[in-house]
N, C-alpha and C positions, 0 to 999 in steps of 0.2 A: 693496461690490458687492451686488446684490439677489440673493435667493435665487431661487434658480430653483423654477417652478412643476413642484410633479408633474406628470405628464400620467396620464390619466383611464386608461389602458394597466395604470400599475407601480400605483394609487390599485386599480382592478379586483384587479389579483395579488393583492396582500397583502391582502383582502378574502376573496377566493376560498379563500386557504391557511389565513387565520383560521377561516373556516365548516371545511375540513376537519376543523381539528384540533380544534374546540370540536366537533363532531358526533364526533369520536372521543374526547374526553373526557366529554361529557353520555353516549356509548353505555356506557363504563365498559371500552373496549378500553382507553385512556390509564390510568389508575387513577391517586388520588389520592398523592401522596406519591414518583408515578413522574419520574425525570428524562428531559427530552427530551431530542432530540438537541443537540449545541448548534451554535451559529448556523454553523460554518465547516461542518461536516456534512450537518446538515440543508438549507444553501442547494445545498449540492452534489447532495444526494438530487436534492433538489425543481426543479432546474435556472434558478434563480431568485440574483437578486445576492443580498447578504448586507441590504445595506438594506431588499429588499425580506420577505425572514424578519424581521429585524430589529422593521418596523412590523408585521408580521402577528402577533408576541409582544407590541407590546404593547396593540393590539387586543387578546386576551385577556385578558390582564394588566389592564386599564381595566374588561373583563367580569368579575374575578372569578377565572377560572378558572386562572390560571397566576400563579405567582409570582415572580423572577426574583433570584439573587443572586450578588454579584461571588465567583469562585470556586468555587461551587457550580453555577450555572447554571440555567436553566430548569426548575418543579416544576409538577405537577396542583396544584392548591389541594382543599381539602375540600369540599365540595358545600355546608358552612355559607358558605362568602365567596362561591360565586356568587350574581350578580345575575339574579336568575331571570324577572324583569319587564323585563327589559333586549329591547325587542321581538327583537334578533338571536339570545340564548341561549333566547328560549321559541318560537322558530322551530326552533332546533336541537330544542329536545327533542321538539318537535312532527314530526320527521322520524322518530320512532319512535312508538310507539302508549303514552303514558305510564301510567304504573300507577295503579293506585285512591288511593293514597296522596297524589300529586302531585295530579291531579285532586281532590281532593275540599280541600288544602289551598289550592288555587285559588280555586277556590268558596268559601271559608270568608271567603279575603280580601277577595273581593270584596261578602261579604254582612254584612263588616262595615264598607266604605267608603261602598257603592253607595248603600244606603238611609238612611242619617244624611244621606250628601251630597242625596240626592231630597231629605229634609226641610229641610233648609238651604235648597235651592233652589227650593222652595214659598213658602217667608220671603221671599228675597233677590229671588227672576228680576226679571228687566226685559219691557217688552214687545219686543225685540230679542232677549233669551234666547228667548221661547216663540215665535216668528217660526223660530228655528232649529230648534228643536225640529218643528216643524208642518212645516217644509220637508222633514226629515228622516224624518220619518211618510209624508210622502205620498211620497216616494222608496223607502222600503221596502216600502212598499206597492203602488206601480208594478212596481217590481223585485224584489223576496223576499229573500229571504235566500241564495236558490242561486245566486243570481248578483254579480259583484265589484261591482258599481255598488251594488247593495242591503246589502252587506257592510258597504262604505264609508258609506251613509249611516246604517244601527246605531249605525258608530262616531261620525258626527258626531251623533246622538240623544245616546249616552251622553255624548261630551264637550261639547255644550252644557251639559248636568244639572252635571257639574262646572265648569263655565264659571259658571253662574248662583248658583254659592253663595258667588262672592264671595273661596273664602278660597284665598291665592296656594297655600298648602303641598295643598290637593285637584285644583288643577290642574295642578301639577307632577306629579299622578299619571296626567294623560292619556294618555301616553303607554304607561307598564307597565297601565293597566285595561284601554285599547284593545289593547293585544296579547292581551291575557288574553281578551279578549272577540271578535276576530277569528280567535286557532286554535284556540280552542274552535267556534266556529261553523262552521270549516270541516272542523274532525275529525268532530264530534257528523254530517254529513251529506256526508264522503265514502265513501260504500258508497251511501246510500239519502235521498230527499229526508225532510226534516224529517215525522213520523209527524202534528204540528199546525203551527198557522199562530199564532207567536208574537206578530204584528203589536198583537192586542189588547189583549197582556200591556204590551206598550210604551203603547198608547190610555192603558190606565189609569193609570201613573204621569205621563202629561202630563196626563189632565184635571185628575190631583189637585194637579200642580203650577200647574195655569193656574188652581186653583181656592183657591189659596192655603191649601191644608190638608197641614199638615206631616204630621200623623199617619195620615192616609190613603194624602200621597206615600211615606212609610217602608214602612207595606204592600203597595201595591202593589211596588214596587220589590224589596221582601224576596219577594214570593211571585212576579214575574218573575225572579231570582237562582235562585231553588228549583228553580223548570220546567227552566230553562233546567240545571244539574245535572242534572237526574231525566235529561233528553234526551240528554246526554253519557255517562253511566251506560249509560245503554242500549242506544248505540249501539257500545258496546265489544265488541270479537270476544268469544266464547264461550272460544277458547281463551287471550287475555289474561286473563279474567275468573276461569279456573280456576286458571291458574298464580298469579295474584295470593291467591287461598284457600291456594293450597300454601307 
């Protein structure tokens, strides 16, 4: 007999139940090492079947964040096994105003992928790579950065860049860069519109990419990586910024 299809209802739920309890794990109310409810209990809290708790654990569990074992039961995991690039846990963390620490090891990743991968893709592009790339320019430059449409085409700028360098294991990272690079851009500019117009910063690692000079596309890319930090730095509450000193 065929398995019966979820319906898009219990698929929402255990979705929904997932974000809670990863937004109360990444908050550090759950704490690592702590045992959750387990499943007869917690479906009872949450007024939800047990199937439906059931996959909402191990959605987490696939994230990182929860561990699960016969007799023991459901645990936090340590903040080392979350998958932090996983676009749905760096949305979670991003429901809070993340600490200096976090931010800056963001950054750090991405300025050590971003610009090797520009250079690669200086070497490599197609004229169909820079065809996407130029779409994607004149889209954010249509629409900015403050709005979701100009958001989206950043991200399709950057994932062309990884698309054109050819190597399967940098495009497998489209997906954790592009998160890293869409809630940073919406953090860095919700309180106030972006203080510059980054558009340019993007110009120059396509010319140097369309201009087939690796070394140029690395700098530029390294010194759009940089801004774009300095921007998020800055746009941090004053009182985040203190307690982070303390």
């Amino acid at each position: 007999m065929p398995r019966k299809r979820k319906t898009d209802k219990s698929l929402r739920l255990h979705g929904e139940i997932a974000r809670d309890i990863g937004v109360k794990i990444i908050s550090g109310e759950y704490k690592p090492g702590e045992i959750l409810d387990g499943e007869i209990a917690a479906s009872e809290h949450l007024h939800v079947s047990r199937t439906v708790y059931r996959e909402a654990m191990r959605i987490l569990a696939a994230k990182g964040l929860v561990v699960s074992r016969p007799k023991v039961g459901t645990r936090v995991s340590r903040q080392s096994t979350w998958h932090l690039l996983d676009p749905d846990v760096l949305s979670w963390v991003f429901e809070f105003e993340p600490d200096e620490a976090f931010l800056s090891g963001l950054f750090e990743l991405r300025r050590m992928i971003e610009p090797s991968a520009a250079a690669l893709a200086a070497q490599r592009r197609s004229a169909s790579d820079l065809e996407d790339m130029e779409r994607a320019l004149e889209a954010m430059t249509e629409e900015t950065l403050a709005t979701e449409h100009g958001r989206e085409a950043d991200l399709a700028f950057h994932s062309a860049i990884l698309r054109a360098t050819g190597n399967m294991f940098l495009v497998s990272l489209t997906s954790g860069v592009g998160a890293a690079i869409s809630w940073t851009t919406i953090f860095k500019q919700r309180d106030n519109p972006l203080p510059r117009d980054p558009i340019p910063d993007h110009r120059r690692v396509y010319d140097a990419i369309a201009a087939g000079n690796p070394n140029a596309a690395y700098a530029a890319m390294s010194n759009l990586v940089d801004l774009a930090l300095a921007d998020t730095m800055n746009s941090r509450s004053p009182q985040k910024a203190v307690a982070d000193i303390r």
